[in-house]
N, C-alpha and C positions, 0 to 999 in steps of 0.2 A: 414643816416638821419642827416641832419645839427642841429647843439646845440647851443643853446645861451641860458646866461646867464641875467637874465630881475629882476631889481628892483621891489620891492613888491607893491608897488603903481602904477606899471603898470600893475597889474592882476586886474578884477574890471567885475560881473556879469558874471564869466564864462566865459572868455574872458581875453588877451593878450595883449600887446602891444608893439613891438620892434621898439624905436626909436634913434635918434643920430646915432654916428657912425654903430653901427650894424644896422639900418634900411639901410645904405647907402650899406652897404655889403648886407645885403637881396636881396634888390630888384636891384642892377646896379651891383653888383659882382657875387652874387649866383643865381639872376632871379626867384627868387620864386614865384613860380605861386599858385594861386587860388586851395585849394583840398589837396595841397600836405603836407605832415606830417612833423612837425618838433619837436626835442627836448627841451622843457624849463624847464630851472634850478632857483628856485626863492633863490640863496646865502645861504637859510637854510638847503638845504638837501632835498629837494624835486623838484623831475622831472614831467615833464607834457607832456603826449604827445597832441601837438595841430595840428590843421587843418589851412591853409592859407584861410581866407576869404576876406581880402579887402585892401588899401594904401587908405588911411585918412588923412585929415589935419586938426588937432586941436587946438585953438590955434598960428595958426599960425608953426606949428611943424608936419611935417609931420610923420606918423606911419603905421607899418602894424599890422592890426590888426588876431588874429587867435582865432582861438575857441576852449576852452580845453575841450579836446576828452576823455579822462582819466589821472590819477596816474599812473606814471609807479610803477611799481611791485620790479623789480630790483633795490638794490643801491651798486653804482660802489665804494663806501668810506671804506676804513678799520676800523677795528671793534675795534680800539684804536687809542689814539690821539699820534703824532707819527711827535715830529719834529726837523728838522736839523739846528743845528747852523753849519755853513760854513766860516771857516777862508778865508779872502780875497784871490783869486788866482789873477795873471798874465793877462793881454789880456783881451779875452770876456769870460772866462772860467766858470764865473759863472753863466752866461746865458746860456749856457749849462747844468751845474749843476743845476740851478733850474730848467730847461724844464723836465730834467729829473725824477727831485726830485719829481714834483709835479704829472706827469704820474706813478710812485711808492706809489704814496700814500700819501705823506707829507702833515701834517694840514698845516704848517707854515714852515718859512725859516728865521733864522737870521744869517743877516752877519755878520761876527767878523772881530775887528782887533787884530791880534794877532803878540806877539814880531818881530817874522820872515816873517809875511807877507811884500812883495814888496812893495804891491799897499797902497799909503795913499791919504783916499779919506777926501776934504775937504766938505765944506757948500755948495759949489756952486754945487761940481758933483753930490753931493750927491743925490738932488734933483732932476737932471734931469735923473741918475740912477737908483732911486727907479720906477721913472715913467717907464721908460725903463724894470726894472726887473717884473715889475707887469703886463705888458702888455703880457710879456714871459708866466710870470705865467697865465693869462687867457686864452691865446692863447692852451696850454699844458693842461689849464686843459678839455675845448673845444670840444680837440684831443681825448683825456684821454676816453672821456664822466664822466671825473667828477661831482658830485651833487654838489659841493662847487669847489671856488677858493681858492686854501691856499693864506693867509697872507703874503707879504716879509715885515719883519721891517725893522726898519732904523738899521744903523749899531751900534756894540755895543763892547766894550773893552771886552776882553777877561775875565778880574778878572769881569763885568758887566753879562758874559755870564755864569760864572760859578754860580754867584750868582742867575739866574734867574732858572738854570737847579736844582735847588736844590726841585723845586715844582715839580719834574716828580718822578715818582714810578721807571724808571728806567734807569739811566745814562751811557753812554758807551764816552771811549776816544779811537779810535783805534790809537797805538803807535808801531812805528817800530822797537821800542825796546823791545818791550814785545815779550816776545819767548813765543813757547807751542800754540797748539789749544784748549788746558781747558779753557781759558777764554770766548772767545766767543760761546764754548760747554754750558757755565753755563750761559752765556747771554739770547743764545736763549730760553732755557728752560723759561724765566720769558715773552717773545714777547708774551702774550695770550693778546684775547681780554678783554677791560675793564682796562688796565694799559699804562697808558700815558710812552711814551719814548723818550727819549732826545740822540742827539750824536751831539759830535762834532768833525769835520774834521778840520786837519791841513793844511796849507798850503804848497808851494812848499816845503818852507823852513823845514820843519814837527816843529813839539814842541820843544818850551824851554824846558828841563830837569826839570828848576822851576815850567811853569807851568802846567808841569803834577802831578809836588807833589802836587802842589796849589788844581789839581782838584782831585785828590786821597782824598785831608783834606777836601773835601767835599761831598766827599761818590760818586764820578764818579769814575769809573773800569776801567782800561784801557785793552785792550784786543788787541789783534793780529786780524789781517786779512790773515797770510799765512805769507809761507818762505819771500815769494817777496815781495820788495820794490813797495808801489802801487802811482802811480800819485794821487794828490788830488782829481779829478772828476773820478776818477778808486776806489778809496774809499770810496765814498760817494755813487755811484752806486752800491757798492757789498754790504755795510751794509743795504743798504736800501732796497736792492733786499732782503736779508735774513731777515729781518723783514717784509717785506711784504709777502715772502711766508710761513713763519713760523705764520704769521696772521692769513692768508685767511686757512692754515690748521689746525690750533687751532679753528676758526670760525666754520668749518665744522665737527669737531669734538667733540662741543661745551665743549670745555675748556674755564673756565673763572678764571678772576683772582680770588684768595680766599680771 
């Protein structure tokens, strides 16, 4: 079933309206016909299954219009808020990383610049980046059949990132120097639903030694991911896979935070 995502001022009397670019995808990419069923997501957390009934011009703006059929029943969102600061990588790497992030679960995505990252992004990339990152992120979430598209913010200093992780119930720094799998053992035990969690990933370069103390003097953990040295987007995949399946199993277990 195709999914799109439709601003709230396009629903109106039981009824739908896909326009702009996704109306051009609808009808001249995916051909959607008359009858057939499709997914809508209105950005808050709720899906709709609708019916295609007609291509309209309103306005001067053409649209497809569909008929909601019902509330879907199922919601594809983890049952905590759950997001990844991302030290700037190399190349495209981070579009990867967010595609990924956001089919795992991620409310939101901020990028960091951090001592040892490569990449310095000015004013001008920056802008046509984020356009670029967010496109990634609806496209993934789309896939996903995510109810929501996570947030990518704009980019943020490191000592900016620590201060903002200070509002999550639970903070993790995976560090290549942290030996022992007891930290991440004591991690997961706190991943239940109803407790917001923050991690952030290093870069190629991994952490400054400073600031890992910087983010220890504010109550972030640092923990181990394993013996092996992991690539930045190998990092952010594993911790994100373990909290998300440590979620969806706490969720069905109905463990909640106390």
């Amino acid at each position: 079933m195709h999914h799109f995502f439709v601003e709230k001022e396009n629903f109106t009397d039981g009824r739908v309206c896909i326009s702009g670019e996704d109306y051009n995808h609808a009808v001249n990419v995916l051909r959607l016909n008359t009858g057939e069923r499709v997914l809508i997501s209105d950005h808050d957390g709720r899906d709709f299954i609708c019916l295609v009934e007609e291509k309209k011009e309103t306005d001067g703006e053409s649209g497809l219009w569909l008929k909601i059929e019902k509330e879907a029943e199922e919601n594809h969102e983890l049952p905590a808020k759950v997001v990844l600061f991302q030290c700037l990588p190399k190349s495209d790497k981070l579009e990867f990383i967010i595609q990924k992030a956001v089919e795992l679960g991620v409310s939101s995505i901020v990028p960091v610049a951090s001592k040892n990252c490569v990449v310095k992004l000015d004013d001008k990339k920056t802008g046509s980046k984020l356009k670029r990152w967010r496109t990634i992120a609806e496209s993934a979430a789309k896939q996903s059949l995510r109810s929501v598209v996570p947030a990518i913010h704009e980019p943020v200093s490191f000592k900016e990132a620590v201060g903002l992780m200070e509002d999550y119930d639970v903070r993790l720094i995976p560090y290549e120097n942290e030996k022992g799998i007891d930290s991440i053992c004591e991690a997961i035990v706190n991943f239940v639903p109803g407790r917001s969690i923050a991690v952030i990933i290093g870069p190629e370069g991994g952490f400054d030694r400073l600031e890992v103390s910087m983010a220890e003097r504010h109550g972030i953990m640092p923990v181990s991911l394993g013996k092996r040295i992991l690539r930045t987007e190998t990092a952010a995949i594993s911790i994100l896979s373990l909290i998300m399946i440590r979620l969806e199993i706490a969720a069905g277990m109905d463990l909640e935070a106390e």
